[in-house]
C-alpha positions as a printed Julia matrix, in Angstrom:
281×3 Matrix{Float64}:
   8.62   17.26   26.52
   6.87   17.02   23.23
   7.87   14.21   20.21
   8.51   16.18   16.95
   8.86   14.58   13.37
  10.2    16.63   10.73
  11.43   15.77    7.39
  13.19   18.55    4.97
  14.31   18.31    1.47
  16.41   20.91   -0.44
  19.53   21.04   -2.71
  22.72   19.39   -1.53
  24.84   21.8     0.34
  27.51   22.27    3.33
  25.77   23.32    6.42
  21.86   22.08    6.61
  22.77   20.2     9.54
  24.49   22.44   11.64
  21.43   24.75   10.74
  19.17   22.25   11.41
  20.97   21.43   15.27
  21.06   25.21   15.82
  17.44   25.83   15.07
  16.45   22.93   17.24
  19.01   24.13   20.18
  16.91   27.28   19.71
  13.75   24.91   20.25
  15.83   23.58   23.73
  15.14   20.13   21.4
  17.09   17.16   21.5
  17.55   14.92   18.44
  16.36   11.1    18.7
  16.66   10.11   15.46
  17.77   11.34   12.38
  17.94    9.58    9.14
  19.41   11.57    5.94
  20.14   10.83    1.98
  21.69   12.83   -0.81
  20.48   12.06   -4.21
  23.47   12.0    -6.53
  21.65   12.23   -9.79
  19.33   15.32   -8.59
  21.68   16.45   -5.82
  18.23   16.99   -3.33
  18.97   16.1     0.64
  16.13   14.67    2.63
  16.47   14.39    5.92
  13.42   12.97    8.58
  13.99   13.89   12.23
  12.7    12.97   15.29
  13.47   15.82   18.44
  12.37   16.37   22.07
  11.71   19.58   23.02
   9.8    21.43   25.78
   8.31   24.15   23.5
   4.7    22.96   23.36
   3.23   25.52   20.91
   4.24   24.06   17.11
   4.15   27.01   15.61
   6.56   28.47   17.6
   8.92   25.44   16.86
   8.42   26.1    13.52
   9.21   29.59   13.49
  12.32   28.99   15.38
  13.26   25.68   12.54
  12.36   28.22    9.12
  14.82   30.79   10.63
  17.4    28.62   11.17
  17.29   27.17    7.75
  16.1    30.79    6.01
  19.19   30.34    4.03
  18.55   26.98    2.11
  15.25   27.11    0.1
  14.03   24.1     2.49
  11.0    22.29    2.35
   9.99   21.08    5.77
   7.19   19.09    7.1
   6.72   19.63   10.98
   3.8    18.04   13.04
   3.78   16.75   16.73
   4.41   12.63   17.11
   0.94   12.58   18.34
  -0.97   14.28   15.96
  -1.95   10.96   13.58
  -2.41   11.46    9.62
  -5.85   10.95    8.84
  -6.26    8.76    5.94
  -9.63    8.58    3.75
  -9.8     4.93    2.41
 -11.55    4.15   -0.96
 -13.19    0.83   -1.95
 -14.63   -0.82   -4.43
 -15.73   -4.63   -3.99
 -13.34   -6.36   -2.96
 -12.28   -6.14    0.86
  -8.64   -7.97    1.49
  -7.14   -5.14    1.53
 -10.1    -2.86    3.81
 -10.47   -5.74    6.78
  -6.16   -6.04    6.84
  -5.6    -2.07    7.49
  -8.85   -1.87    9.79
  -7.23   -4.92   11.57
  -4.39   -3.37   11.71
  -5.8    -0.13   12.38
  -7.58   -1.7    15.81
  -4.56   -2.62   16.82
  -2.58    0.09   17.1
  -0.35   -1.45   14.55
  -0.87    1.28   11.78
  -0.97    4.6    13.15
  -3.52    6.42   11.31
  -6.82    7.96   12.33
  -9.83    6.89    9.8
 -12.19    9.48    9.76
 -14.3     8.01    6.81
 -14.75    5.03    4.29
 -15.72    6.16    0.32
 -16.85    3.34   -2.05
 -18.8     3.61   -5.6
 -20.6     0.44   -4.63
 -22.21   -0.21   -1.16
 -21.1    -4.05   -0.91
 -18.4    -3.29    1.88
 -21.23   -0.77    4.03
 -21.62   -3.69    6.47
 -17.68   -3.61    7.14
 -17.58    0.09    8.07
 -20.22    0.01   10.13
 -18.83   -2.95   12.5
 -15.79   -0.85   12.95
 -17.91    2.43   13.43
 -16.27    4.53   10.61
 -19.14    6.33    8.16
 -19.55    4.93    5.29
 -19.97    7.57    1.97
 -21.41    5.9    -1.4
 -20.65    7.81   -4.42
 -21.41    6.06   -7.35
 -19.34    6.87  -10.48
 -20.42    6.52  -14.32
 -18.66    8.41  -16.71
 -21.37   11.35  -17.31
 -21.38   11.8   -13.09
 -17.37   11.03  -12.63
 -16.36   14.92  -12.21
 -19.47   15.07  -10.08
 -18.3    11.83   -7.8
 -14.71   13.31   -7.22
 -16.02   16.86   -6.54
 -17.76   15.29   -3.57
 -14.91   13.13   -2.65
 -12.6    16.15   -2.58
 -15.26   17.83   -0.5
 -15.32   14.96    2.21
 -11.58   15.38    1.86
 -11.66   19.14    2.97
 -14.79   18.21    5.55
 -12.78   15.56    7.38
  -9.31   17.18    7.32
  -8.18   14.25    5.51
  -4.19   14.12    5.42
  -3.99   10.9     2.31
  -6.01    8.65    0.38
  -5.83    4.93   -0.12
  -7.55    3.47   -2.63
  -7.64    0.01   -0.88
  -8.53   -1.73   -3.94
 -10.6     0.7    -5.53
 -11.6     0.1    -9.03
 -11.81    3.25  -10.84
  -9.11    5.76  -12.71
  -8.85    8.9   -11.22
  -9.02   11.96  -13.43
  -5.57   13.9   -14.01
  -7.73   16.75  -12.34
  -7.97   14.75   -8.94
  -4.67   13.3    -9.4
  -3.08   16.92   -9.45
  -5.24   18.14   -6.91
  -3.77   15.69   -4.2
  -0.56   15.53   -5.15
   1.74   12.52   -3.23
  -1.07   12.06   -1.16
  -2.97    9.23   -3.34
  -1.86    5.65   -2.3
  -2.44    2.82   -4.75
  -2.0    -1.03   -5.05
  -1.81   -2.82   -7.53
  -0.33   -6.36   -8.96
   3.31   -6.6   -10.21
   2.03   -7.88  -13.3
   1.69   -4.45  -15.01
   2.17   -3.62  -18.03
   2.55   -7.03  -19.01
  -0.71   -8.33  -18.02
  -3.32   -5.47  -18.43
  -7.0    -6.31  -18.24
  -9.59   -8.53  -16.53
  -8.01  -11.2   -14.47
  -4.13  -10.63  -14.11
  -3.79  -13.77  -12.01
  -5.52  -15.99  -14.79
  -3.14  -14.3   -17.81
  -0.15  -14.41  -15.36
  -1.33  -18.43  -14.8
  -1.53  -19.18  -18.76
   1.95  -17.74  -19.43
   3.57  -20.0   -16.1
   5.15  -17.33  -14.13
   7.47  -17.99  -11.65
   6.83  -15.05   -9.11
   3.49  -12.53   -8.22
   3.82   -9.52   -6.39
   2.17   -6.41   -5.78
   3.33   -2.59   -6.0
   2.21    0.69   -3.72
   2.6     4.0    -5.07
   1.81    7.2    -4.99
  -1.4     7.89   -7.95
   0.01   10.39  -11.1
  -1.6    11.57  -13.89
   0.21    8.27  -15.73
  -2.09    5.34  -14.74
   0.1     2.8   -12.67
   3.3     4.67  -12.97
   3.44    6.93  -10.41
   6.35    6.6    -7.75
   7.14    3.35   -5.86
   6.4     3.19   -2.0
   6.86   -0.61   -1.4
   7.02   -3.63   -3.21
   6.72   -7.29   -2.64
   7.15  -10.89   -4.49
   6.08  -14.47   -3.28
   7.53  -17.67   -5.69
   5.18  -19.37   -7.65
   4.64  -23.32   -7.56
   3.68  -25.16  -11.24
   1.05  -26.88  -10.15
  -0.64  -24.06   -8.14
  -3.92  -23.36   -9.93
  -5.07  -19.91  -11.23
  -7.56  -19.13   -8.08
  -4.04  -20.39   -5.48
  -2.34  -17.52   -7.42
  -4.99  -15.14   -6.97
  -5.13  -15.98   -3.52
  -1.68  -15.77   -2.57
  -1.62  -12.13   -4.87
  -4.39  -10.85   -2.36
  -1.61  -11.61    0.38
   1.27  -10.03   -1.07
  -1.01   -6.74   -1.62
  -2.25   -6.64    1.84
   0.9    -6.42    3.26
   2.77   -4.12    0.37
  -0.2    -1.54    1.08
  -0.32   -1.52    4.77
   3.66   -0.92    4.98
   3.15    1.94    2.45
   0.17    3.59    4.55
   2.08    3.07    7.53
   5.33    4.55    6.21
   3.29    7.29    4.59
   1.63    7.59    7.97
   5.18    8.09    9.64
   6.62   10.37    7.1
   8.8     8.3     5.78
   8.53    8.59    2.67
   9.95   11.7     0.61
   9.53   12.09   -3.49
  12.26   13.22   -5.4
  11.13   13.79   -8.91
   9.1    10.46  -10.14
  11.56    8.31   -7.09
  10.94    8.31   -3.65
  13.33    7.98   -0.46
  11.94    5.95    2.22
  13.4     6.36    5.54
  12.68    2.52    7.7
């Protein structure tokens, strides 16, 4: 018996699931989990499904899970529990975020394959090599930037690369690039935006006393730091912490926001619905 995840979005309307059962009956499948949401402002179902079945050839499963659902302008997502996303990771200087998913990575905790590391600096090289991952440096200036992304997109295509992470990576993406990967850009970034924009968040966010940090993941748009929300996290601020305790305690809150977002992306878990998404734990 093969694992199969699925996840399906289309307008709200009677019948999907009994389609859905049928075309996996058809498949010989049994369901193991299922997980489903209706949108009430946008009226969109999503659904993510995980089934049994002894067919081993996907594309047969497919075939057999389209005709079922020929009826209800679907759009389904179908890939074998074993076959891993592989997930291109960007970088720029600093590494918090790199060393937490490639810990997490060894593990087994984040199920991902990592086929290759991209950085416009080479300060984190030595990092990718330990773990045995290649290591791409494409510098980026704004004369070579459409240059710089036409490679990365290359390496993309090259390494059948599922996502991206920018994993602390320290330049805007063109709209180009953004559109040309749609939901499958992963970003982190401090809670403090828009209200503290610039060089050192932590130190602005220390001079105006907050009271809470915290870190957002989300898909990249062509609208810098607005795209939609994959996880979010806070911690509560002491007065008398200094500027570098905040900025310390900030790099902890956006290793773990990112590495539940890659691994949720990883899963597919995550389904957009217009600029919202639906996350399925």
């Amino acid at each position: 018996m093969d694992r199969y995840v699925l996840t399906l979005s289309c307008p709200d309307q009677p019948g999907i699931i009994r389609a859905f059962a049928e075309g996996v009956v058809q498949a010989q499948g049994n369901i193991v989990d299922n997980k489903q949401y209706t949108d009430p402002e946008t009226g969109t179902f999503s659904m993510r499904t995980e089934f049994d079945s002894p067919v081993g050839d996907l594309g047969e499963v497919r075939r057999l899970l389209d005709a079922a659902l020929s009826a209800y302008d679907a759009t389904i997502t179908l890939r074998p529990e074993s076959q891993r996303r592989r997930v291109l990771l960007m970088v720029s200087k600093a590494d918090h975020c790199l060393l937490d998913l490639l810990y997490r990575w060894e593990n087994g905790e984040l199920p991902v394959d990592i086929p290759v590391i991209v950085s416009n600096h080479t300060d984190l090289q030595p990092i990718a090599e330990r773990h045995g991952i290649p290591f791409v440096h494409i510098p980026v200036t704004k004369e070579t930037k459409p240059d710089a992304e036409a490679a990365l997109l290359a390496l993309v295509e090259e390494h059948a690369v599922d996502f991206v992470v920018l994993a602390r990576y320290m330049q805007v993406l063109s709209d180009s690039l953004c559109a040309a990967l749609p939901g499958r850009i992963i970003n982190i970034h401090h809670s403090f935006l828009p209200g503290f924009k610039g060089a050192k968040p932590y130190h602005q966010a220390h001079a105006r006393g907050v009271k809470l940090i915290g870190a957002t993941a989300h898909y990249v748009t062509a609208d810098l730091d607005e795209g939609p929300i994959i996880e979010q996290d806070v911690a509560r601020v002491d007065h008398a912490w200094t500027a570098e305790q905040l900025v310390a305690h900030g790099r902890d809150v956006e290793r773990l926001v990112l590495s539940r977002a890659v691994h949720r992306h990883a899963e597919d878990r995550v389904l957009l619905t217009g600029v919202r998404t639906i996350v399925f734990d």
